[in-house]
C-alpha positions as CSV (number, residue, x, y, z in Angstrom):
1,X,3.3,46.6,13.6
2,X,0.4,49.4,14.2
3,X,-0.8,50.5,10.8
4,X,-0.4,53.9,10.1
5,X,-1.9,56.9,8.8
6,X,-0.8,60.2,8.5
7,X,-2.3,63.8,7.4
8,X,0.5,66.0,5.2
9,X,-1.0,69.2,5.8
10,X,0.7,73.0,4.7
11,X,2.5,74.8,7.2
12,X,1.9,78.3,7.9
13,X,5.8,79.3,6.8
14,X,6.4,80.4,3.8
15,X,8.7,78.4,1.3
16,X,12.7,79.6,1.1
17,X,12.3,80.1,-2.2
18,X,8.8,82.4,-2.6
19,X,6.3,80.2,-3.5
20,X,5.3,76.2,-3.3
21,X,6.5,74.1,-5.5
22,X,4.7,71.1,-6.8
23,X,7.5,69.0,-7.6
24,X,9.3,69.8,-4.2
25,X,6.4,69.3,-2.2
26,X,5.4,65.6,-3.7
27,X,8.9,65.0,-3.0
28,X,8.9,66.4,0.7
29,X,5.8,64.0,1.1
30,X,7.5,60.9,0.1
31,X,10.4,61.6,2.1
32,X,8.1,62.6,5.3
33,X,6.5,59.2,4.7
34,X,9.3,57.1,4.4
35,X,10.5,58.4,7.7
36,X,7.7,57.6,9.6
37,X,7.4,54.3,8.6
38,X,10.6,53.7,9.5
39,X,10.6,55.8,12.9
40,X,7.3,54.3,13.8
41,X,4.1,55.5,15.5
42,X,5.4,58.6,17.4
43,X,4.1,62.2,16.6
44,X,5.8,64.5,14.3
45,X,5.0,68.6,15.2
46,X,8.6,70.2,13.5
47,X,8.2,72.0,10.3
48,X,9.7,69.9,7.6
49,X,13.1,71.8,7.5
50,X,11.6,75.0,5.3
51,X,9.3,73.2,3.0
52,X,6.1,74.2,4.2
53,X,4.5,71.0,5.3
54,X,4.0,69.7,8.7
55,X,3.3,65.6,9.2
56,X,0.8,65.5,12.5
57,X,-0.8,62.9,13.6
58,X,-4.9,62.5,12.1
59,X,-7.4,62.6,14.2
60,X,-10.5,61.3,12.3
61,X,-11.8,63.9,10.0
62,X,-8.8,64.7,8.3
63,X,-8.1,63.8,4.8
64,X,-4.7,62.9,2.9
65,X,-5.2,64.5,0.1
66,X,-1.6,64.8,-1.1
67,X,-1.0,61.1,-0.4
68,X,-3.9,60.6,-2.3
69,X,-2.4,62.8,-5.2
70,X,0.7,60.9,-4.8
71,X,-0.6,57.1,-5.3
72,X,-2.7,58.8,-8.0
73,X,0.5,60.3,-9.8
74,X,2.4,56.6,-8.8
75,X,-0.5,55.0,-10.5
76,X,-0.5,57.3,-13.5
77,X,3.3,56.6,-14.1
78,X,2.6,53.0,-13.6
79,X,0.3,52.8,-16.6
80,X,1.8,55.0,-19.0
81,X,5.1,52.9,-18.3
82,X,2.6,49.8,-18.9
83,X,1.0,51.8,-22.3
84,X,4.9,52.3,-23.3
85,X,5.5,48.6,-22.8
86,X,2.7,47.3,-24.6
87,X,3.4,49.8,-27.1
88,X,6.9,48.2,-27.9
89,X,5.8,45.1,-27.8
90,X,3.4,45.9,-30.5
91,X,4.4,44.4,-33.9
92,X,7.7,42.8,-32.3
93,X,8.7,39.1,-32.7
94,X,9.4,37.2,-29.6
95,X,11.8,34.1,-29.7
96,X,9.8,31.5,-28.0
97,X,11.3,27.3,-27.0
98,X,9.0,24.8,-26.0
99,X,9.2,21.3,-25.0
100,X,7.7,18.0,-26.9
101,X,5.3,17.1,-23.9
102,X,2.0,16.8,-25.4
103,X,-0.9,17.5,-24.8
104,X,0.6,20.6,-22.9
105,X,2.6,22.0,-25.6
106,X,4.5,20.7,-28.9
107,X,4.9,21.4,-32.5
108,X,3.1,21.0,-35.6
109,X,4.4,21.2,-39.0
110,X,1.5,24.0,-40.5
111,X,1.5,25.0,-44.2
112,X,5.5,24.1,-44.4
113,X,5.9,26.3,-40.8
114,X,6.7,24.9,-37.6
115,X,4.1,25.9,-35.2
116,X,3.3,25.2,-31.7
117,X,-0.1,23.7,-30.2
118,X,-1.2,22.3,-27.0
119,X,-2.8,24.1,-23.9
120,X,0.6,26.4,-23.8
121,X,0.1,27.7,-27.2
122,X,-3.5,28.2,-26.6
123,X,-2.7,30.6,-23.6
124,X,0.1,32.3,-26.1
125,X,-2.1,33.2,-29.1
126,X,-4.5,34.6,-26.1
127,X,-1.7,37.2,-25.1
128,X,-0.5,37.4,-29.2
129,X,-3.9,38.6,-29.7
130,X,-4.3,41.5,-26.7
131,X,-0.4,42.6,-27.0
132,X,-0.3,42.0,-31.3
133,X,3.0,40.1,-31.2
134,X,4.5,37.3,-33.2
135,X,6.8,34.5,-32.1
136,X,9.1,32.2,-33.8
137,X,9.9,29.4,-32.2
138,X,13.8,28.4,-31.2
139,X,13.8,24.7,-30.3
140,X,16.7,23.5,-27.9
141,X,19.2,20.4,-29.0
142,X,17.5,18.3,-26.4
143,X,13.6,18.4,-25.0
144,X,14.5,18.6,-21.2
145,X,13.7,21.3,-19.5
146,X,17.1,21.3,-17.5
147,X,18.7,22.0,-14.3
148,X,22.0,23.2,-12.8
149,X,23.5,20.2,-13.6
150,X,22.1,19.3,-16.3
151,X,22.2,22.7,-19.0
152,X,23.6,21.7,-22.1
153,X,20.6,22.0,-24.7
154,X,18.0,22.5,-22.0
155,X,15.2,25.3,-22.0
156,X,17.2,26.2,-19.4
157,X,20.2,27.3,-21.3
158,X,18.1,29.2,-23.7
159,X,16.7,31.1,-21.6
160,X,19.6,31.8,-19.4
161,X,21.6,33.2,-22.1
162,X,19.6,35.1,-24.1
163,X,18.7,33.0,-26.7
164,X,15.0,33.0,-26.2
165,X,12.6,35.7,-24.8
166,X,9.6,33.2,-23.6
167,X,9.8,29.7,-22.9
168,X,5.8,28.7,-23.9
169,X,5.4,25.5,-21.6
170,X,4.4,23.8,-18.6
171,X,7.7,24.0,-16.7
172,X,8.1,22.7,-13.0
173,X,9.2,25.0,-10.8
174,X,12.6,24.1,-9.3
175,X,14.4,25.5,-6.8
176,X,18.4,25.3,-8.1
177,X,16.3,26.7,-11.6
178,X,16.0,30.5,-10.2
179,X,19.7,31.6,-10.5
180,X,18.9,31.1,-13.8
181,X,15.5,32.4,-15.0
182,X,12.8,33.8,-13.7
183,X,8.9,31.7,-13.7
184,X,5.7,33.4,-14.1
185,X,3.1,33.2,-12.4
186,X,1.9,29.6,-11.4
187,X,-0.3,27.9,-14.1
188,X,-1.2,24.9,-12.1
189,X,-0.2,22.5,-9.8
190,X,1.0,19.3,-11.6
191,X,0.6,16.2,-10.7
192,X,2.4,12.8,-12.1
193,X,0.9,9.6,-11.2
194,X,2.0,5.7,-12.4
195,X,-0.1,3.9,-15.1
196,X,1.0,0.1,-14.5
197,X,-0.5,-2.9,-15.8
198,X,-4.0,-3.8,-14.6
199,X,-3.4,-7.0,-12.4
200,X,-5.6,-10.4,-12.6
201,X,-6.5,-10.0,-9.2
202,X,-6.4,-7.3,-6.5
203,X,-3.2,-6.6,-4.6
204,X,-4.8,-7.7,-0.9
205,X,-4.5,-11.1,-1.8
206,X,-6.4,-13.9,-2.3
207,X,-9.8,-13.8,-0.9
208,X,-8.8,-17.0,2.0
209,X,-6.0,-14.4,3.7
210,X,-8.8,-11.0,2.6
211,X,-10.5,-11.0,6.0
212,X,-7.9,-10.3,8.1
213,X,-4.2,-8.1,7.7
214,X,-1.0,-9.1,8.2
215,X,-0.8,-8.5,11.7
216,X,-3.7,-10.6,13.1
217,X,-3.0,-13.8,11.4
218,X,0.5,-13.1,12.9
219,X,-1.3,-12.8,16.7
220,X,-3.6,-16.2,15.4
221,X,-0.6,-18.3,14.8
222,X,1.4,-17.2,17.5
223,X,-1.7,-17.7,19.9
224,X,-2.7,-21.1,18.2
225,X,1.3,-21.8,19.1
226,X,1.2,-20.3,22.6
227,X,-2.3,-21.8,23.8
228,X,-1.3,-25.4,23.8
229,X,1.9,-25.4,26.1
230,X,0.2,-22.9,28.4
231,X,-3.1,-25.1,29.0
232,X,-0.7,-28.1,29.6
233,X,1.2,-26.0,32.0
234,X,-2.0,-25.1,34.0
235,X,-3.2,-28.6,34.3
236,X,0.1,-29.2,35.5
237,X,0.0,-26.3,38.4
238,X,-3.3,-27.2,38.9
239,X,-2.5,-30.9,39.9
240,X,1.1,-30.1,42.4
241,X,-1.4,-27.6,43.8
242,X,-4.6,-29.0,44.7
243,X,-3.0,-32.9,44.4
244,X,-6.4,-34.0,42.8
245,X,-6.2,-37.8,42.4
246,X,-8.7,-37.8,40.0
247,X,-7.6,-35.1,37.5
248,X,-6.7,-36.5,34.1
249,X,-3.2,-35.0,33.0
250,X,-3.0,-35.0,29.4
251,X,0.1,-34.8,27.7
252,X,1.1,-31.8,25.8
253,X,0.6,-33.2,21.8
254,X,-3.3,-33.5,23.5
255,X,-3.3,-29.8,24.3
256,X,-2.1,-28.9,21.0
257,X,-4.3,-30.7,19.6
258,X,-7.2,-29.7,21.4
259,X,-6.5,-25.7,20.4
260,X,-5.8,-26.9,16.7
261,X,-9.1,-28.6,17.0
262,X,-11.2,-26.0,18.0
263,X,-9.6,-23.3,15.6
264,X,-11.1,-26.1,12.8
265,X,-14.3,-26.1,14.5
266,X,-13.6,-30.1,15.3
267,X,-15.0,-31.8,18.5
268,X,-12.3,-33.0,21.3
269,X,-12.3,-36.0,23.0
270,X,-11.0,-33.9,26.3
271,X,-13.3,-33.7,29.2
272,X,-11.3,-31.6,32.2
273,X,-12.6,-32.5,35.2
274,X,-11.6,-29.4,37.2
275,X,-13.7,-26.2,37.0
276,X,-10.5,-24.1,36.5
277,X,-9.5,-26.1,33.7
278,X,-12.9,-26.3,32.0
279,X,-13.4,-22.4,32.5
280,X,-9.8,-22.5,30.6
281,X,-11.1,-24.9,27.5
282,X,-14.6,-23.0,27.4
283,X,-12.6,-19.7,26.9
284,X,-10.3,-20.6,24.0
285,X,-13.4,-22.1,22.5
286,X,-15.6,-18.8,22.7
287,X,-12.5,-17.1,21.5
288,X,-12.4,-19.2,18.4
289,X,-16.2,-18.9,18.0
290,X,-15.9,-15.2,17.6
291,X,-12.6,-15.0,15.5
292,X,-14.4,-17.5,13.0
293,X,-17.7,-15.2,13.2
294,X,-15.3,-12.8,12.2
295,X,-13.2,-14.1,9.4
296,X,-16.9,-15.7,7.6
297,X,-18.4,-12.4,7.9
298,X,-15.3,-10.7,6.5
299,X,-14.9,-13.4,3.8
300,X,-18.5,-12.9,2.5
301,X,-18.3,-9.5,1.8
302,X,-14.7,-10.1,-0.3
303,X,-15.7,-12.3,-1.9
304,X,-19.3,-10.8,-2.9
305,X,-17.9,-6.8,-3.0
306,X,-16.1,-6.3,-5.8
307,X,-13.1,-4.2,-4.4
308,X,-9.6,-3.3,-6.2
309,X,-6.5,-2.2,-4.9
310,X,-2.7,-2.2,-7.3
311,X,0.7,-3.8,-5.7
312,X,2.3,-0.5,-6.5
313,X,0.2,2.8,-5.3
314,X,3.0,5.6,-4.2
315,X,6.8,6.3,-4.6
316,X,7.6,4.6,-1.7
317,X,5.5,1.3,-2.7
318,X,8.4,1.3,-6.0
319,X,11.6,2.5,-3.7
320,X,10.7,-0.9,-1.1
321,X,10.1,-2.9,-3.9
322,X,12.4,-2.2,-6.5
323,X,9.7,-2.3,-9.2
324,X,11.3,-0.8,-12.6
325,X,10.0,2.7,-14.0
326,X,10.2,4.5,-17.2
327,X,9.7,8.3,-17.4
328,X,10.6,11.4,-19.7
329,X,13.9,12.2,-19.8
330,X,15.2,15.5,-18.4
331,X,11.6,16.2,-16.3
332,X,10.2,16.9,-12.8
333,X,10.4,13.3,-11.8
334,X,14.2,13.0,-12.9
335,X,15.5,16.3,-11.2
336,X,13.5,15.5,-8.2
337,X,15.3,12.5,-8.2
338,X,18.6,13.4,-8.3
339,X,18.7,16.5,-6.5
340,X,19.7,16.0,-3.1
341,X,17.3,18.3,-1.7
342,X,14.1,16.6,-3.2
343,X,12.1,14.4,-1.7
344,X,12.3,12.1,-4.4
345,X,16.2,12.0,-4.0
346,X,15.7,8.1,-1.7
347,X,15.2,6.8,-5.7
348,X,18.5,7.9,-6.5
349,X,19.2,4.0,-5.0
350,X,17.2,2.4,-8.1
351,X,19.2,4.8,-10.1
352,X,22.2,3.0,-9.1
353,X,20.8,0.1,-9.6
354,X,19.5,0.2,-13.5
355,X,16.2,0.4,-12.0
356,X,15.2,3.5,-14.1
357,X,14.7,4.3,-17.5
358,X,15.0,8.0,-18.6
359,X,13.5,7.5,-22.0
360,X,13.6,10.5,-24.7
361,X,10.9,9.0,-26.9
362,X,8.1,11.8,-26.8
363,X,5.4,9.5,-28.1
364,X,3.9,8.3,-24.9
365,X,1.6,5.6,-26.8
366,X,5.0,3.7,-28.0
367,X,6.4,3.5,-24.2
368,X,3.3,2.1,-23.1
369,X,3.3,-0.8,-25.8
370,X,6.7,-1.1,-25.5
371,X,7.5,-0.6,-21.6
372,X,4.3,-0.9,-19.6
373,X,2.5,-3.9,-21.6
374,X,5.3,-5.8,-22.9
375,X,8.0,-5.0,-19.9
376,X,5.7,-4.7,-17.2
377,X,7.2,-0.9,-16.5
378,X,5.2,1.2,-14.0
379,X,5.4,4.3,-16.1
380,X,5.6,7.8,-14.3
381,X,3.6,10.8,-16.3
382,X,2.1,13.6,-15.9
383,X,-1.7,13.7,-14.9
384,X,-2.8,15.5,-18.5
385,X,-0.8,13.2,-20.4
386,X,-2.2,9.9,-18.8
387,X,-5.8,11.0,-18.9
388,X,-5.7,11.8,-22.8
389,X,-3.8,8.6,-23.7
390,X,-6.0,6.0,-21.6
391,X,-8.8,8.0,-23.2
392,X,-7.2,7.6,-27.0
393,X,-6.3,3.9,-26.1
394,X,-9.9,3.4,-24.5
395,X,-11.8,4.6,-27.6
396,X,-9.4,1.9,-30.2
397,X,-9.9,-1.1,-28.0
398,X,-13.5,-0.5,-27.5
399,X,-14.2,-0.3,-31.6
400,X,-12.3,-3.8,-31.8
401,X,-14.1,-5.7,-28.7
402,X,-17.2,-3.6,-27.5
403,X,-18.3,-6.5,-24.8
404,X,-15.0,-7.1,-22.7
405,X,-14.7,-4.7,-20.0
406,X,-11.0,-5.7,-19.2
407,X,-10.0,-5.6,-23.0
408,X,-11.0,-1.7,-23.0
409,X,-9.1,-1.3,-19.9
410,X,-5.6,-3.2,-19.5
411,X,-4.1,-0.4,-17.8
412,X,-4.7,0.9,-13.8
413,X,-3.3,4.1,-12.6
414,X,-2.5,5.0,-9.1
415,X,-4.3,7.7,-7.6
416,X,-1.8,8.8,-5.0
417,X,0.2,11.5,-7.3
418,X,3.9,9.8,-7.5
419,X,5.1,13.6,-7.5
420,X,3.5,17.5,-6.5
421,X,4.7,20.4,-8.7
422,X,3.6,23.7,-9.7
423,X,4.0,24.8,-13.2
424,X,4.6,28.4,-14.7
425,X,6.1,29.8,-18.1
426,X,9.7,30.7,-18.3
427,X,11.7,34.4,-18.8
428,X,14.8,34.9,-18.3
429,X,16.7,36.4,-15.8
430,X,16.6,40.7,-17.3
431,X,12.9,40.6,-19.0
432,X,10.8,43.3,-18.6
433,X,7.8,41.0,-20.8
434,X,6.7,39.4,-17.1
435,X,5.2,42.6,-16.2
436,X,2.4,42.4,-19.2
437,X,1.9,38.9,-19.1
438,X,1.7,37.9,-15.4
439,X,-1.2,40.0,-14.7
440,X,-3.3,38.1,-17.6
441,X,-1.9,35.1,-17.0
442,X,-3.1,35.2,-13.8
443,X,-6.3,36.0,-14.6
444,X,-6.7,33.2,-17.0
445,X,-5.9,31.0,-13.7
446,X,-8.1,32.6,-11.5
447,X,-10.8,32.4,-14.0
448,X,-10.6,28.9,-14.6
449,X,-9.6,28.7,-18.0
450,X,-6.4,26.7,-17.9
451,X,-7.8,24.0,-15.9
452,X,-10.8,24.1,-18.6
453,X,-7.5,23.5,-21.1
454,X,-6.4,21.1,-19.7
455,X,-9.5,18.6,-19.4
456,X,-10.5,19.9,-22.8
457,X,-12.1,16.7,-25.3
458,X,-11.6,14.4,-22.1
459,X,-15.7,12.7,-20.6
460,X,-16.2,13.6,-16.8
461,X,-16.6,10.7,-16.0
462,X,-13.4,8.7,-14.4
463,X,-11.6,6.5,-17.5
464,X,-10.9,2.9,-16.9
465,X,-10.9,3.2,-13.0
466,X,-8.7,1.0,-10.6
467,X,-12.8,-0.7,-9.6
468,X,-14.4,-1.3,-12.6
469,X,-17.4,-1.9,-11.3
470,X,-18.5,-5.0,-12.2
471,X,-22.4,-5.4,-12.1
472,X,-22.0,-9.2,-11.1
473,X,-19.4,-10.8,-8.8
474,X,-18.4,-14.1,-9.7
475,X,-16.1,-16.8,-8.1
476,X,-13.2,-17.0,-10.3
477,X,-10.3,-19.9,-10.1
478,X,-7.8,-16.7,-9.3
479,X,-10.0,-16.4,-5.7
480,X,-9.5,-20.2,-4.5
481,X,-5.7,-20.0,-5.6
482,X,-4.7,-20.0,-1.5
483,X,-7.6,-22.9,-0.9
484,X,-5.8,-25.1,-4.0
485,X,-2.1,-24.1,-2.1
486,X,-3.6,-25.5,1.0
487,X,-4.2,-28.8,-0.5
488,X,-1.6,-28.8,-2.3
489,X,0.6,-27.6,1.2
490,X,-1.0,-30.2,3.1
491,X,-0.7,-33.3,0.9
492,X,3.0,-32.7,0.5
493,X,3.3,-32.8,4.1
494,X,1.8,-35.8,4.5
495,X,3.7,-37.4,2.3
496,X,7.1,-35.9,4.0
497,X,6.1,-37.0,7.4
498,X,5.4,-40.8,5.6
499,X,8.3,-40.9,4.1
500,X,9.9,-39.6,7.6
501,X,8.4,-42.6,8.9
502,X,9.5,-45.3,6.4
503,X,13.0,-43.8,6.7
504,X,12.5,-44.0,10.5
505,X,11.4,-47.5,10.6
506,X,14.0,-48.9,8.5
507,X,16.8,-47.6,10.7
508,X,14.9,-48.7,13.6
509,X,14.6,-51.7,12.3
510,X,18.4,-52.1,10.9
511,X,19.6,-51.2,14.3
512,X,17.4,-53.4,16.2
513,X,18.4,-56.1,13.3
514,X,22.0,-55.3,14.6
515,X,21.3,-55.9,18.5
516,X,20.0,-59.4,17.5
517,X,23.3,-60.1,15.7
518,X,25.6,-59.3,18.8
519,X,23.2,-60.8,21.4
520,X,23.6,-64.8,21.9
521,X,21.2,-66.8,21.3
522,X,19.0,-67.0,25.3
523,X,19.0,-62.9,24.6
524,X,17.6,-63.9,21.3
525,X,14.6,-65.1,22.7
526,X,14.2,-62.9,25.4
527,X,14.1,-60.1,22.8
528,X,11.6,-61.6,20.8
529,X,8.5,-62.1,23.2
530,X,6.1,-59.1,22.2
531,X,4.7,-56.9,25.2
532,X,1.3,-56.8,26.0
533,X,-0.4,-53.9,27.5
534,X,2.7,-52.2,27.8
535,X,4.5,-55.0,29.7
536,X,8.0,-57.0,28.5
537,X,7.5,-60.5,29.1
538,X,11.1,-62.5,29.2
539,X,12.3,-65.6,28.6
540,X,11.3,-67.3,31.5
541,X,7.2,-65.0,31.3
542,X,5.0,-67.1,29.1
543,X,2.6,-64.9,27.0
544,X,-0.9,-64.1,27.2
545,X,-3.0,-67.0,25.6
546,X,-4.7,-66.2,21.7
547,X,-8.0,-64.7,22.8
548,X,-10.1,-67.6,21.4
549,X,-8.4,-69.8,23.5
550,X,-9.2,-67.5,26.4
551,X,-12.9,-67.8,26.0
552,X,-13.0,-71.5,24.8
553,X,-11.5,-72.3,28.5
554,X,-14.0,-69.7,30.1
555,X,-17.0,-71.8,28.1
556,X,-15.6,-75.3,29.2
557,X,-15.1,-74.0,32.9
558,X,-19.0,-72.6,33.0
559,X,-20.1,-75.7,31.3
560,X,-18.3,-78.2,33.3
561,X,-18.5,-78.6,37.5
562,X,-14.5,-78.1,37.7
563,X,-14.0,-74.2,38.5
564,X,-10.3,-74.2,38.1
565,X,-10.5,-73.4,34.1
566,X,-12.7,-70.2,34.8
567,X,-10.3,-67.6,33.9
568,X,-12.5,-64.6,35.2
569,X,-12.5,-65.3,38.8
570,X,-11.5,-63.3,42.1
571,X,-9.3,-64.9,44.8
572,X,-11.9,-66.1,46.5
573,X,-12.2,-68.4,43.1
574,X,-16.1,-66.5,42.5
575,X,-16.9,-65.7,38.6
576,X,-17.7,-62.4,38.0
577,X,-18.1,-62.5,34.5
578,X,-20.8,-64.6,32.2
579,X,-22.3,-64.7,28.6
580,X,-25.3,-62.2,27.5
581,X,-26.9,-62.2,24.1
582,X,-26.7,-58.1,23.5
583,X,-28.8,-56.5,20.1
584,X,-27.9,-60.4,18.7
585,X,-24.2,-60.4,19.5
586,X,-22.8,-62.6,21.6
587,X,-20.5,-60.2,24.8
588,X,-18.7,-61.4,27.9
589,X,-19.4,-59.3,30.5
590,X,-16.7,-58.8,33.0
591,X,-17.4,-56.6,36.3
592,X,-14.4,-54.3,37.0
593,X,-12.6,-54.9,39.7
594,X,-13.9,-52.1,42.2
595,X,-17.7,-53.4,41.5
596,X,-18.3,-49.8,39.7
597,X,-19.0,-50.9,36.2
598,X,-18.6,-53.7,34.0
599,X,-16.9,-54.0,30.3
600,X,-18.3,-56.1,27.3
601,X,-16.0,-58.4,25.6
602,X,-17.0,-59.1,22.1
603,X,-17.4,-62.9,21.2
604,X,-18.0,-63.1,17.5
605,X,-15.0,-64.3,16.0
606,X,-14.3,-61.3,13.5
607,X,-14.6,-58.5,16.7
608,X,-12.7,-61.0,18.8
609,X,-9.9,-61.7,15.9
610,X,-9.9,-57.6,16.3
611,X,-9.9,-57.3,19.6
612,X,-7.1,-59.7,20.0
613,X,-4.4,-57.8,17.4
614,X,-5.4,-54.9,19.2
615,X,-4.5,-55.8,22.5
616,X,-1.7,-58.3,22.0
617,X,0.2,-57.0,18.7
């Protein structure tokens, strides 16, 4: 909508009742005003029904100087109604409730009187000294701060019916809370974060899984899975396709092995002979080359940066794992949790489930012995609360061990807030006190002065950090926990897959023992000739000859004129193998059969007793 501006200026007629009136005309004004903000921007040329005035349009040089006069006379009644106020309040003794939530606000016993202290109090006795008022204080049967479902004994109540005038703390502002009483203005935005535990070692891990997350070593072992089969598959294609005689096919455990291999940085007795296939091995190797490039780089700087992250950081981090929490009964965190339209309201399941503790205990120091070091509790508390008692707890353990960094600091906090609020005082519901304190309240906020409160007596620099910074980073037995699991992992397997085998072998061996027993005797000793390079003899084969006997014959056939004992000899009866003294070892060398090449038979009794069990057992 256009804003508007209008001149009230005096008519020429004369006023029904002789002479202008003050009073009627500031009236007439208002009226005049009213209407044309609600008509809108159209121009108004009547005479205002016999009271003199006439509401025109301006046109630049005009000047409302009775709607000056009027904001003047609403500003004037505004601040003797304000001077009336003040004036009341002079001398007059509020009732004020509070809450045990130090360092915010609580109460101190003061030359036999219960007073309060804390940031609260401190804004109080600010606006006790300007207005010069008193208070007494009227504590509720419980220290929560209340809800719609949850009144009895609350601040709440006390404020709702009557029975206090000003509730001096750092309430959170909830929604079902404003059918009930009414908030000043906001004090500050709190926030409640988790003090936990420090852990012995960061939440990524150990440093062997550090380089990489979750997902990639997923894609690695599916890959080191996946490459095997498919490289078989292709030398497969390869050979229906291009029916190469000379392509090797290797069986599939050699492909697997060949990709396990290379991800170990191991040689490979595979040599493809196609240029397919090689361009195939080559590519899973310089894909290995760079992952491993990769992980050592990553690995380094783990291992050498010194880098902390907790297991728990944010609400949701507790609600998917169930971790236990303790925090102050009949606060922010609890009504957030179990009102239905909080964001918080998902925890309501580890409500159910006794996950939650809801502890009235106001001394925060007892609930971290008690909960957090001895329970391993996360515990949920506001920011002020957390930074003054790490501080308090910092300072004790620092006079009893000033060398050890972790003894000073056995605690971690989160630095995702768990929770958001803002915070205000409470009135209730028909107060007319709001109008006097608001205004300085919110100057104090705007001025800085309650967030000067509140990080009153506390260093600027961070306490006991999640890093702590260590000037020296050092290999502890906590980083090779996953290289000792490894070993461990590994020589457990081998010892299932032997004892796989031994079980294997015995029922081999009992059911072979069994064939024996139902064969007759001819089958007997059919079944017991042994194969030699991969062929059965029977009963009416005779076996290969001992391989010293095979070379004593060879000797006595080259020594003697008869040829027939030469056992290396083509059909045309010619010998195509003889004796060679080789680096001082005595060798048979036999030529192949296709004339290509030619093989060395060791002689010397221990390579030939070697050779033999090789080739015949």
């Amino acid at each position: 909508m256009r804003s508007l501006k209008y001149t009230v200026r005096r008519s020429e007629r004369t006023v029904g009742y002789g002479r202008t009136c003050p009073g009627r005309l500031t009236v007439a004004v208002v009226c005049w005003g009213v209407l044309v903000a609600v008509v809108g921007p159209w121009s108004f040329g009547v005479d205002a029904q016999g009271t003199g005035l006439e509401v025109v349009e301006p046109d630049g040089n005009e000047t409302s100087e009775y709607y000056q006069l009027e904001m003047d006379a609403s500003a004037e009644v505004k601040k003797r109604e304000m001077l009336e106020m003040r004036q009341k309040l002079a001398g007059k003794t509020l009732r004020v409730t509070t809450l045990q939530d130090w360092p915010l606000s609580y109460t101190v016993k003061l030359n036999g009187t219960i007073v309060g202290g804390g940031v609260a109090f401190d804004l109080l006795e600010f606006l006790m000294e300007k207005f010069n008022f008193s208070y007494e204080l009227v504590m509720p049967e419980q220290n929560i701060v209340g809800s719609s479902n949850d009144m009895a004994g609350s601040v709440l109540q006390l404020l709702a019916n009557g029975s206090a005038d000003l509730a001096v703390a750092f309430l959170p502002i909830l929604a079902d809370a404003r059918q009930h009483i009414r908030y000043s203005t906001g004090l500050d935005e709190g926030e409640w974060i988790m003090i936990m535990v420090r852990p012995m070692e960061s939440a990524s891990g150990s440093g062997l899984l550090a380089p990489f997350n979750r997902d990639v070593w997923i894609l690695i072992l599916i890959s080191l899975l996946a490459v095997g089969p498919i490289i078989y598959g292709l030398l497969i294609l390869r050979h229906r396709l291009t029916k190469d005689k000379e392509q090797v096919l290797y069986t599939l455990p050699h492909c697997v092995w060949f990709v396990y291999g290379a991800l170990m940085k191991q040689g490979s007795t595979l040599s493809p002979t196609g240029d397919s296939t090689r361009i195939l091995f080559a590519s899973w190797w310089i894909f290995i080359t760079i992952l491993t490039s990769f992980y050592t780089a990553n690995l380094t700087a783990f291992l050498t940066l010194s880098k902390f992250t907790l297991p728990i950081n944010n609400a949701e981090d507790v609600r998917r794992k169930e971790k236990q929490f303790v925090t102050i009964r009949g606060g922010a965190v609890e009504y957030a949790i179990k009102n239905r339209d909080e964001t918080l309201n998902a925890l309501s399941v580890l409500v159910d489930k006794r996950l939650v503790d809801f502890t009235s205990n106001v001394n925060d120091s007892d609930t971290l012995a008690d909960k957090v070091a001895t329970q391993n509790y996360v515990f949920v508390r506001d920011r002020p609360a957390i930074d003054h008692m790490i501080y308090a707890d910092y300072l004790v353990r620092r006079k009893i061990n000033p060398i050890n960094e972790r003894i000073h600091c056995p605690y971690a906090t989160a630095t995702t807030p768990f929770l958001k609020r803002n915070r205000a005082f409470g009135y209730p519901l028909r107060t007319e006190w709001n109008r006097l304190f608001d205004p300085e309240l919110l100057k104090m906020v705007e001025g800085g002065i309650i967030k000067y409160k509140l990080n009153d007596r506390l260093p600027k620099a961070e306490i006991c950090p999640q890093n702590l910074g260590g000037t020296e980073r050092q290999l502890k037995n906590r980083d090779l926990v996953m290289t000792y699991f490894v070993m461990v992992t590994g020589f457990v397997t081998s010892i299932v897959v032997f004892v796989t085998e031994l079980v294997f072998r015995f029922l081999n061996q009992r059911k072979l023992n069994e064939q024996l027993a139902q064969q007759p005797a001819a089958a007997k000793l059919a079944t017991e000739r042994i194969s030699y390079l991969g062929k059965q003899f029977g009963a009416s084969d005779s076996p290969p000859p001992p391989y010293a006997e095979v070379f004593s014959r060879h000797q006595q056939g080259l020594l003697g004129s008869e040829r027939t004992g030469k056992l290396f000899a083509d059909a045309n009866n010619n010998n195509f193998a003889n004796r060679q003294m080789i680096n001082g070892r005595d060798y048979m060398v036999v030529r192949e059969k296709n004339g290509l090449g030619s093989r060395l038979i060791p002689m010397r009794a221990p390579s030939a007793a070697i050779f033999h069990y090789t080739y015949a057992n």
